[in-house]
N, C-alpha and C positions, 0 to 999 in steps of 0.2 A: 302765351303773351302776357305781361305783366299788366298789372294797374296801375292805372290813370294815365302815364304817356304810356288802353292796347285802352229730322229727328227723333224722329219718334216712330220711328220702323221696328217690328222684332225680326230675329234675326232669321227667319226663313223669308221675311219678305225682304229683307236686305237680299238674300242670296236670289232670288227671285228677279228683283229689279237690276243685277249685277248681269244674269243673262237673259233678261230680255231687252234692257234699253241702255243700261247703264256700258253696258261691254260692247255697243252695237259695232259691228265694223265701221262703221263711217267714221266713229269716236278715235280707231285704231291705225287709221291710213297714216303712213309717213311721210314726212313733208321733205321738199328737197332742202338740203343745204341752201347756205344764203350764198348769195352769187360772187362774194368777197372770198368764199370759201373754194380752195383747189378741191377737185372731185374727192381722192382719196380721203382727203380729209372729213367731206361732208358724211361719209359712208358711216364712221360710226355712230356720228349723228343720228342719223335715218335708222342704222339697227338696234339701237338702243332704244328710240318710240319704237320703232315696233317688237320691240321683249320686254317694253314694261310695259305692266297694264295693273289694274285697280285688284280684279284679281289676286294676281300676285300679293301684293301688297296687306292687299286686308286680312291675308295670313300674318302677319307683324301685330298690326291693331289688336289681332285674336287675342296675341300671347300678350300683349299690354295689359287687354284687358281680364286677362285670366290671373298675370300675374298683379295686377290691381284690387282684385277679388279676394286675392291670398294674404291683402297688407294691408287689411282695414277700407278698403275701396279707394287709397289713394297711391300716389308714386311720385309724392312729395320729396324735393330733394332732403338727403339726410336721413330716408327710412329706407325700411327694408324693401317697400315697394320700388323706388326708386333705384336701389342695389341692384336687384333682381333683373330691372331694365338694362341698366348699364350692362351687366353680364351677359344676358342675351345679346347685346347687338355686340358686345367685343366677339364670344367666341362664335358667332356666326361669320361675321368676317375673317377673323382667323383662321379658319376652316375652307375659309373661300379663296387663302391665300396673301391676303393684306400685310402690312406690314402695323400692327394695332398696339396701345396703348392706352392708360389710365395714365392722366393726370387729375392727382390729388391734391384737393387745397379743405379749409373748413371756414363753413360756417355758422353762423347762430339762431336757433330757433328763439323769438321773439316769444314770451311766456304771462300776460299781462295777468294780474289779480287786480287791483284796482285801477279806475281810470275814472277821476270827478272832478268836476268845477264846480265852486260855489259862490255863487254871487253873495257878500256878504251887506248885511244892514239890519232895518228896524225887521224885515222879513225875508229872510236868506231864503234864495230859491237855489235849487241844482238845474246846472245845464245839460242833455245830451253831450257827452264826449267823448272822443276816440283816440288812447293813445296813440302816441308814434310808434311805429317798428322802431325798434333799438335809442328808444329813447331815454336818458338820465331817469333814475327815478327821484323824486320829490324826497324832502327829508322826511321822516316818521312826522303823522300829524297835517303834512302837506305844507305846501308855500303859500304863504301868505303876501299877498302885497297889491299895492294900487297898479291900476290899467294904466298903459300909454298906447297912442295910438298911434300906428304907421302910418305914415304916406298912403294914400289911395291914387296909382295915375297908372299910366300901362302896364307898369312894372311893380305893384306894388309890394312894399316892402323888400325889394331885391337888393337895392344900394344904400350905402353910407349915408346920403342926403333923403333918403323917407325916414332916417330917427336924427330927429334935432339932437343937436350936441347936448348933453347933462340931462333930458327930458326923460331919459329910460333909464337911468342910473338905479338899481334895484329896484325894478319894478317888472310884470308882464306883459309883454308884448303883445299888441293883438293886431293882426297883421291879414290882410286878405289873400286867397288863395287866386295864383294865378301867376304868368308869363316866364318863371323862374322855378328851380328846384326847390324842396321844402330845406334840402342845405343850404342852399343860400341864402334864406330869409332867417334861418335858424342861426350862421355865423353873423351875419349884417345885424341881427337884433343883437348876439350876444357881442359882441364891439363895440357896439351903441350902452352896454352895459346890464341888457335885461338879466335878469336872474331866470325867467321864463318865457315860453312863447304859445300865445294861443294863436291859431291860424284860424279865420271862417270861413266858409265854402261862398262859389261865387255863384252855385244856382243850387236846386233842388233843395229837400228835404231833411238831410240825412247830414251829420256831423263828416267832415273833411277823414278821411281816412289817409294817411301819409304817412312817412317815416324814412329813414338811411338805412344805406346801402348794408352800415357796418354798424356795429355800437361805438367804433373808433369814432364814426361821425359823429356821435348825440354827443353834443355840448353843452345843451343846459336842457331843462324837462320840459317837452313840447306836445303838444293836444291837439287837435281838430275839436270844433263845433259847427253848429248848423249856418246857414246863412241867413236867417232870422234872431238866430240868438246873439250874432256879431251884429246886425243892424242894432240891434237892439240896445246895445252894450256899447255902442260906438253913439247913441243918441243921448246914452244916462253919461257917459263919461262928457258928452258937449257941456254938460248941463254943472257938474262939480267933479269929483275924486270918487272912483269907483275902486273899492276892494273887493276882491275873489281870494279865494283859496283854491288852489289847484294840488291834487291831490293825485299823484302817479305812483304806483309799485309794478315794477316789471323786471325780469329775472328773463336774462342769455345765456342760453345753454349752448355750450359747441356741441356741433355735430361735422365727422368729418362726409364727405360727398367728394364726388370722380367726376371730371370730363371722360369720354371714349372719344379717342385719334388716331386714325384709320389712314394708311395712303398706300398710293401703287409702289410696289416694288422698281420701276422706272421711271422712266420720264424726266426734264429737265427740274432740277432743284431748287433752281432760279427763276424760274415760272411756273407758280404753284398755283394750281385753280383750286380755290377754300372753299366747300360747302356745307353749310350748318345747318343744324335745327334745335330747338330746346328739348333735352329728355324726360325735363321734369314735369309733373302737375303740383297743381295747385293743393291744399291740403284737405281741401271741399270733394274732393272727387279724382275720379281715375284720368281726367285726362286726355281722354281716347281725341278728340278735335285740338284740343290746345294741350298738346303738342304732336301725341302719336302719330298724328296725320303726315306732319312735317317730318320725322322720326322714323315712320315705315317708309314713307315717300325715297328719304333719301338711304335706307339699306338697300332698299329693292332696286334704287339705280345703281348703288355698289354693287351690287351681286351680279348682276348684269352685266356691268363694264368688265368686273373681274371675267364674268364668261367669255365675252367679246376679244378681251385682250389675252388672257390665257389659252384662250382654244385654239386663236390662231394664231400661236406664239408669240404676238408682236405689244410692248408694252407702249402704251402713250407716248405722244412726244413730250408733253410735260406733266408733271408730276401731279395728282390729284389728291385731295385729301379731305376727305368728309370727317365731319366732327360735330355731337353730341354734346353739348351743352348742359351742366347741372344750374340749377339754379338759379335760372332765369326767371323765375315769378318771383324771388328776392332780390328781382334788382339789378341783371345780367350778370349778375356775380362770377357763372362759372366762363362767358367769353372773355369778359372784364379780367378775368387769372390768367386768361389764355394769352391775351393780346400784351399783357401787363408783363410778363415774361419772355416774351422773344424779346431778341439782338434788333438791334437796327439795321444789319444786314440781313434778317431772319422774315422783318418788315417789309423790309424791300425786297424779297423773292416772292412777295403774294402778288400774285399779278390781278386777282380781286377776288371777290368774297360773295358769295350765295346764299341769298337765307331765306327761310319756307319752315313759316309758321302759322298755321292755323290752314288748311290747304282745300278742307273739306266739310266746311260750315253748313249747317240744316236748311240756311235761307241766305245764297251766299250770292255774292257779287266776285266779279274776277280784275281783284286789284293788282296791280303794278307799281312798284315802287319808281315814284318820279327822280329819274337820277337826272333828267335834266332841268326843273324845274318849272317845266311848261305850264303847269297849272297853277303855277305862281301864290302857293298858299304855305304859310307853315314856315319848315328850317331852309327851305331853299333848296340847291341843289347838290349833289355828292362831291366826293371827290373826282377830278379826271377820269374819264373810261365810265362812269355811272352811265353818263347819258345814253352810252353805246350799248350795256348790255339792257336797259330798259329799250333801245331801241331794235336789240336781238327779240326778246320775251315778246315784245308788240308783235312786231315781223311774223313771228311763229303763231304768234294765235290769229294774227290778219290773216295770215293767207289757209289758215282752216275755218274762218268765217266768224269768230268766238271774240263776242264783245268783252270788251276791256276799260280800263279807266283807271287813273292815277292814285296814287296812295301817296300821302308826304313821309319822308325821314322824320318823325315823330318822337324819335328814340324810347319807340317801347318793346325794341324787342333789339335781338343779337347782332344787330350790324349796325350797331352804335359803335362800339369800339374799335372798328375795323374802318369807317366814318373818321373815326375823330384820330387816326392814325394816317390819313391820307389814301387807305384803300378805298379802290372804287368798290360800289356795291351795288346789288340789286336781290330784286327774288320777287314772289306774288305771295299773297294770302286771300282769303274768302270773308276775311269780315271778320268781327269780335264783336262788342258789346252795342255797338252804334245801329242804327236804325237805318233801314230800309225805305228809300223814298219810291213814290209813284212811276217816279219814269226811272229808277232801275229796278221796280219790280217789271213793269215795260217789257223790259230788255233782256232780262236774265229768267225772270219767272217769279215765283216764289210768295212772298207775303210784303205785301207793301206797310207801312208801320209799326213794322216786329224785328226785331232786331236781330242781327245774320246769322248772332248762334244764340237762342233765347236759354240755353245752359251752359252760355260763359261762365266760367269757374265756379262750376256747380256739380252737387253729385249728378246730375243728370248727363253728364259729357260719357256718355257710354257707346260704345256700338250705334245706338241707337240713334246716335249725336250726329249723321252722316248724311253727307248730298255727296255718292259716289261717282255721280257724272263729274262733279267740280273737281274731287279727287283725281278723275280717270286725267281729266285736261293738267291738270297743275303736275300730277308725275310725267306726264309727254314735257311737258314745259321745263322740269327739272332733268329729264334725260336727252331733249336737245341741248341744254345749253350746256351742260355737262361734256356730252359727247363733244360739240364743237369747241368749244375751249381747250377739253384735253388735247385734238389735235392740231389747234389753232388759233392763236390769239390774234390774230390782224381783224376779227370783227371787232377787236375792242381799242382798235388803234394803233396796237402794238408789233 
């Protein structure tokens, strides 16, 4: 799961807790099809929770993180760790029978050498600062010039009317973080005329970390600092004309990187059930929770389906196709190529989209994406059919007793694109960087004030990084809904 819109077991006690509580049979019992569903239909439903299990699966995580081990301890998109992923899950499925592919696209490793602001006067200080990913760099010597200030209201800095006409004409922007992408505060300043843009953070300690998608986006050279140092700078600018020097050098290097796209040799072509996850980690570590989780999660329901539908010769009624994801800690990059490339009739045979990211958090809650918008917080609700398969994924963990609770469309992970194309979406995750309250440690167990995976994108994301109960629920949960889509789409209205 990416930044800003997203354990400690060794491994005999991992295997340990896998058969005594983690695999218990009660975790493994099959649920009936939903009552929308004709019998037939519901059956591979039901055999697919009961042929995947945690088990199964944490043979995948193994080889992640074995091959994570081999590539500097990461499987960042663009290196060999991440290669190596990719190839394991294509010729596993190939083997399994699928119909598999690499799509190839590139992108750029962000490579900073310097990154300063200088408040300039009678006693020039340096501020904390934090390039942007794929930001302009500064000319040699750095830019020089007077602060303007943006608009401060819900939006700030997002539109045309937070830079007064002529007031930013060669000067740098300093702009507060929030409601809007750090593109849009970056075009909306440079139209207004800024030659730069400094961003402040709107809580904590720590300089604004942000940046685009592409270098295509950086249009003029852009910084993150703290949210004191922007108070700060926004009280000396009330006062007269404040000069800074900002001071950027940063160097993109292409790297090329592959989606894996996997589907049944049958089934209808016109109603395509999509199920993703991210292949990549972060460049801090292997990965094994954000993403492996989601990554093993969904080979082990392919492998499965393929058993189910090959053994007893009968393929899907509609066509399935799992897909791997590069590049999504830079930004969805690799669905964003995916979605960015089909036909508009290619778009309109997705009958919707499944995404399972992060699945197996150390201190996890069992989130659900709000496709209807019940909890009324955030982007609101999906497209058509959202509401229904959040009201499948509910259905399914109600009636095994397994508390649940909403996740907004936040757009930090792979079903933005698929979102912002009109597909319905859904899927679950266990939590990222956010904090655990009192009454869902309550409910679920865990650590109340610690946060659901305290080695979000950190070298610590290992093996090690796992609540295999949360794992065991979320793969039943990816191979119900799986199984019943592929034979049935009238749970989603259709």
């Amino acid at each position: 799961m990416r930044h800003g819109h997203r354990r400690r077991r060794s491994i005999p006690a991992l295997a340990a807790l896998a058969a005594a509580a983690v695999l218990a049979p009660a975790l493994l019992t099959a649920t009936a099809a939903p009552a929308a569903a004709r019998p037939h239909e519901g059956r591979l439903a039901k055999e697919l929770v009961k042929d995947v299990t945690a088990r199964g699966a944490y043979r995948h995580l193994e080889r992640f993180q074995q091959i994570a081990d081999a590539s500097g301890g990461t499987r960042v998109a663009g290196s060999p760790g991440h290669a190596a992923s990719a190839a394991y899950v294509h010729d596993t499925l190939e083997k399994a029978g699928y119909q598999v592919s690499y799509q190839d696209f590139d992108i750029y490793e962000a490579r900073t050498e310097t990154e300063k602001t200088t408040v300039l006067g009678d006693q020039p200080r340096e501020l904390a600062t934090a390039a942007f990913t794929y930001t302009p760099s500064t000319p040699a010597g750095g830019l020089t010039a007077p602060i303007a200030l943006a608009r401060v209201d819900e939006t700030p800095g997002c539109d045309a009317a937070d830079y007064p006409a002529g007031a930013f004409a060669g000067k740098i922007a300093l702009v507060k973080r929030g409601a809007c992408t750090f593109v849009d505060k970056q075009r909306a300043a440079a139209q207004a005329g800024a030659v730069g843009l400094i961003v402040y953070n709107h809580s904590g300690t720590t300089p604004v970390r942000g940046g685009f998608s592409t270098p295509a986006n950086g249009i003029i050279p852009s910084a993150g600092i703290t949210l004191a140092d922007g108070q700060a700078l926004t009280e000396a600018v009330g006062k007269g004309e404040v000069q800074v020097r900002l001071e950027l050098d940063q160097e993109h290097v292409k790297h090329p990187t592959r989606n894996v796209i996997a589907e049944t040799r049958g089934g209808r072509a016109d109603r395509v059930v999509t199920v993703g996850a991210h292949l990549d980690s972060v460049k801090e570590g292997p990965g094994i929770n954000d993403n492996g989780s989601g990554s093993a999660g969904l080979l082990e329901v392919a492998l499965k389906l393929a058993e189910e539908t090959k053994g007893k010769g009968k393929q899907p009624a509609n066509k399935v196709r799992f897909a791997w994801w590069s590049a999504e800690e830079l930004g969805l990059l690799g669905s964003e190529h995916y979605v960015a490339q089909l036909s508009a009739q290619q778009k309109k045979d997705i009958a919707l989209y499944l995404n399972f990211d992060m699945i197996a958090s150390p201190n996890p809650v069992q989130f659900v994406y709000d496709g209807d918008d019940s909890d009324r917080t955030g982007a609101g609700a999906g497209p058509a059919g959202s509401a229904q398969i959040e009201a499948l994924i509910n259905g399914f963990l109600d009636r095994r007793g397994a508390p649940h609770e909403g996740s907004d469309f936040d757009g930090r992970s792979d079903y933005g694109p698929f979102i912002e194309n009109g597909i319905p979406a859904g899927g679950t995750f266990t939590g990222a960087e956010g904090i655990k309250t009192a009454e869902q440690a309550k409910r679920y167990g865990g650590t109340a004030g610690a946060p659901y995976d305290p080695n979000y994108h950190g070298a610590g994301d290992t093996l090690k990084n796992l609540d295999l109960k949360a794992f065991d629920t979320n793969l039943d949960v990816i191979a119900h809904a799986v199984g019943t889509y592929a034979q049935d789409l009238s749970p989603l209205g259709k």
